[in-house]
C-alpha positions as CSV (number, residue, x, y, z in Angstrom):
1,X,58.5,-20.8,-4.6
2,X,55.5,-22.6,-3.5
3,X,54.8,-20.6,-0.9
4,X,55.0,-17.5,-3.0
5,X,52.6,-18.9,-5.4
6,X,50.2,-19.8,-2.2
7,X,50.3,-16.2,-1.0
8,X,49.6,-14.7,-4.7
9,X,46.9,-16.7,-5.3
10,X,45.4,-16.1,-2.1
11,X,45.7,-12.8,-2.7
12,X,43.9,-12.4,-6.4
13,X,41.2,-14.9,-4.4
14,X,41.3,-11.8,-1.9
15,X,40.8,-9.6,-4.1
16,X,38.4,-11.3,-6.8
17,X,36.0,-11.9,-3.9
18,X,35.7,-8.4,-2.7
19,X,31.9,-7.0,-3.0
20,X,31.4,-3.6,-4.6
21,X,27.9,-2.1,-4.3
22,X,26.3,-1.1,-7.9
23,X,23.6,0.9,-8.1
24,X,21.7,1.0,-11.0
25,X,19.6,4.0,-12.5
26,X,15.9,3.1,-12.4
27,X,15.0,4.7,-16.1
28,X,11.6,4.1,-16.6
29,X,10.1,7.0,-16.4
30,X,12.5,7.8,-19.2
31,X,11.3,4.8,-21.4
32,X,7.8,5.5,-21.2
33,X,8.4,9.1,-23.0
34,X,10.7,7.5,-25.5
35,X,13.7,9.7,-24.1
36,X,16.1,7.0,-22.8
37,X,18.1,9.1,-20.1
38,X,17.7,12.3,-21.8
39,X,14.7,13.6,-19.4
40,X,15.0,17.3,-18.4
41,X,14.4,18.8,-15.5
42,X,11.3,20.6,-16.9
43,X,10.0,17.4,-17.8
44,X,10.4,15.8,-14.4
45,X,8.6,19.2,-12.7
46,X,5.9,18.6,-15.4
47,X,5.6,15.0,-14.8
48,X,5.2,15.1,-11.1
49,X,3.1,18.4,-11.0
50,X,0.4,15.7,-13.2
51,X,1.2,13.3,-10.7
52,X,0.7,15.4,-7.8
53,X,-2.6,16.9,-9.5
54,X,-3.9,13.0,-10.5
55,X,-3.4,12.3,-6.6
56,X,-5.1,15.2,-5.5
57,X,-8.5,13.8,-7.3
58,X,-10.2,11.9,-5.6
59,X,-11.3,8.2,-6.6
60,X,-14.7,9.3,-7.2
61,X,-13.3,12.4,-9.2
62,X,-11.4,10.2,-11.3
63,X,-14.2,7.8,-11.6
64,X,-16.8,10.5,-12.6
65,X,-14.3,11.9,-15.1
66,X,-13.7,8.5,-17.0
67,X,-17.9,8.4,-17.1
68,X,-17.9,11.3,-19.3
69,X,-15.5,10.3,-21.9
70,X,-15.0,6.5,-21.3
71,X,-17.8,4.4,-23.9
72,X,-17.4,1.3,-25.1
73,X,-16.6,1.0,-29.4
74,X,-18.1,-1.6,-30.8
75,X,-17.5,-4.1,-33.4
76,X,-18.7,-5.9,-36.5
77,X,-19.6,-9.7,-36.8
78,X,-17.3,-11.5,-36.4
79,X,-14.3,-8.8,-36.3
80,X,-11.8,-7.3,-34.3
81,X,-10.5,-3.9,-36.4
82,X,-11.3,-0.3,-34.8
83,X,-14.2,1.1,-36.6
84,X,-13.9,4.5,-38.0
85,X,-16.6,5.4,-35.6
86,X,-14.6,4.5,-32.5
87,X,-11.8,6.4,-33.6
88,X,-12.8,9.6,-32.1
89,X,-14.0,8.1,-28.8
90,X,-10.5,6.6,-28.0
91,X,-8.8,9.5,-29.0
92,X,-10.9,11.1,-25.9
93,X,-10.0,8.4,-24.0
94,X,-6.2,8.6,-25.5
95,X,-6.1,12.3,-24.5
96,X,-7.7,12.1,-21.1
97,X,-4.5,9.4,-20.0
98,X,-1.5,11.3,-21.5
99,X,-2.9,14.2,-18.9
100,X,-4.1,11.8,-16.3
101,X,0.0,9.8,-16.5
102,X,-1.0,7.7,-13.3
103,X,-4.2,5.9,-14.5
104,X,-4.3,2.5,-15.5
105,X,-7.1,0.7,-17.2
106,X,-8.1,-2.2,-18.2
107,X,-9.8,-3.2,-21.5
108,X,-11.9,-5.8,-21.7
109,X,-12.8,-7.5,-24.9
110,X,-16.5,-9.0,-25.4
111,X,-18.7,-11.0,-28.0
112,X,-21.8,-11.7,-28.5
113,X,-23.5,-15.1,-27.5
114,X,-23.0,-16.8,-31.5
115,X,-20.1,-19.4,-31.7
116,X,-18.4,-21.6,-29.3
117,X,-16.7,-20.3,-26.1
118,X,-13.1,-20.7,-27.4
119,X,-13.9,-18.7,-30.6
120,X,-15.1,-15.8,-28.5
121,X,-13.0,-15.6,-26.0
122,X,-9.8,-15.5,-28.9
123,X,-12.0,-12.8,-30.6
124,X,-12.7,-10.8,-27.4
125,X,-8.7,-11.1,-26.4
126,X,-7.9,-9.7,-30.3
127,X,-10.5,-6.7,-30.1
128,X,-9.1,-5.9,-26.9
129,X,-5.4,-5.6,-28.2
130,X,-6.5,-4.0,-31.2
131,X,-8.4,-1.4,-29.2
132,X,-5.0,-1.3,-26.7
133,X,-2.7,-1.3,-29.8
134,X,-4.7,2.0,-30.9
135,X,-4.3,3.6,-28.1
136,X,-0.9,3.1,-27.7
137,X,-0.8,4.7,-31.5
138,X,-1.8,8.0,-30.4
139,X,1.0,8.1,-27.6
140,X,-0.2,6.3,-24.4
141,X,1.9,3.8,-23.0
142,X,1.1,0.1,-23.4
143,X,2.7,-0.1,-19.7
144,X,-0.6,1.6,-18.8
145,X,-2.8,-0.4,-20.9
146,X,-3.9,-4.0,-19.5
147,X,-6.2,-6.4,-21.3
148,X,-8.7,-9.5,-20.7
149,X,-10.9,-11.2,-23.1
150,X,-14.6,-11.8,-21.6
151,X,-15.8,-13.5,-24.9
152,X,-19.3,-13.9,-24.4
153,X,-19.6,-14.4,-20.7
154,X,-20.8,-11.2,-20.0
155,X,-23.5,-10.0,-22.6
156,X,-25.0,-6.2,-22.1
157,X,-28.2,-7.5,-23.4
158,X,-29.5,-11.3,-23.7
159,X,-32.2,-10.6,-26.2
160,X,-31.6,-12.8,-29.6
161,X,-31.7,-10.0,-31.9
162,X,-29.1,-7.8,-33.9
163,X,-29.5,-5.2,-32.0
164,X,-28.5,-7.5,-28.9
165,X,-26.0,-8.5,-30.6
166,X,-24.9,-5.6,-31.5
167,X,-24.4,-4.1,-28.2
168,X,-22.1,-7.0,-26.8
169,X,-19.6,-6.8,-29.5
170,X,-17.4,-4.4,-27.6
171,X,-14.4,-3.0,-26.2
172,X,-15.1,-1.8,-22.1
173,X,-13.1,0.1,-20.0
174,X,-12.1,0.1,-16.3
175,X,-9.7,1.8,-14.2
176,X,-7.2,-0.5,-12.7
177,X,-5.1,2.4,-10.9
C-alpha cells in the first residue's frame, strides 16, 4: 500500500512538473486603435503601408515636416489650460501623428523666470500634460506622447518684460522617434 502511494505521488509530481510552452499574443498594436483583438487585415496592410512610408522618410524629412506644423502654444500667467488659440495648432500637430503612426515626441513644459524653481517646474510638468492630455483627445496615443517639465530653466528670451515673459510660458515639441 505504501509503495502504491509512493509510485502515485511520484507520478502526479511527474506530471505536475511537466513544462508546457505558452505563447502569448502580443496585442498592442490592437490597444492603441481601441480594437482589442478585433484588427482586420485591411487595418494591418494600412498600418504597415504608414509604417513603411514613415521609414522611407528620411530623418531630415521627418525633421523638416514637424518644422512646418510643429509651434510651441503658449500660456497665461500663471496657468496650465490649452488656450483657444492653441487649439488649432495641435490639431495640426494631432493630424500630422495619426498619419505619421511611428513618431514619438516629446513635450516639454516651460515657465517664465517669476516664482521659485519648485513652483515652475510643477507648472511646466502640468502644461505639458495638459497639452499631452489634448492631444490624446483628438485620437493620438498617449503611448506616443512623452513629457518633461523644464520650469524656467530654459527661457526663449531673458529680457524682464511681458513680452519676455510671454514667450517662455510654453509647450515645445521634439521628436523622440
Amino acid at each position: 500500500m505504501k509503495r502504491l502511494m509512493v509510485v502515485v505521488f511520484l507520478a502526479l509530481f511527474v506530471f505536475s512538473c511537466a513544462q508546457k510552452e505558452v505563447t502569448i499574443p502580443d496585442r498592442s498594436k490592437d490597444q492603441d486603435s481601441g480594437k482589442k483583438g478585433q484588427t482586420g487585415k485591411d487595418d494591418v496592410t494600412r498600418v504597415d503601408k504608414e509604417n513603411i512610408r514613415d521609414k522611407a522618410l528620411s530623418e531630415e524629412e521627418l525633421m523638416r515636416e514637424m518644422q512646418s506644423i510643429f509651434s510651441d502654444t503658449h500660456f497665461a500667467y500663471n496657468r496650465y489650460d490649452v488656450t483657444d488659440d492653441a487649439k488649432p495648432t495641435l490639431r495640426k500637430i494631432a493630424d500630422w501623428m495619426l498619419k505619421r503612426t511611428s513618431v514619438t515626441i516629446l513635450v516639454e513644459g516651460h515657465c517664465d523666470e517669476r516664482g521659485t524653481n519648485e513652483y515652475n517646474l510643477a507648472l511646466g510638468d502640468q502644461r505639458a500634460q495638459a497639452t499631452k492630455s489634448y492631444l490624446v483627445s483628438l485620437g493620438v496615443s498617449s503611448s506616443r506622447i512623452e513629457t518633461v517639465s523644464f520650469g524656467k530653466e530654459q527661457p526663449l528670451c531673458t529680457e524682464k518684460t511681458e513680452e519676455c515673459w510671454t514667450k517662455n510660458r510654453r509647450a515645445h515639441f521634439v521628436m523622440s522617434k
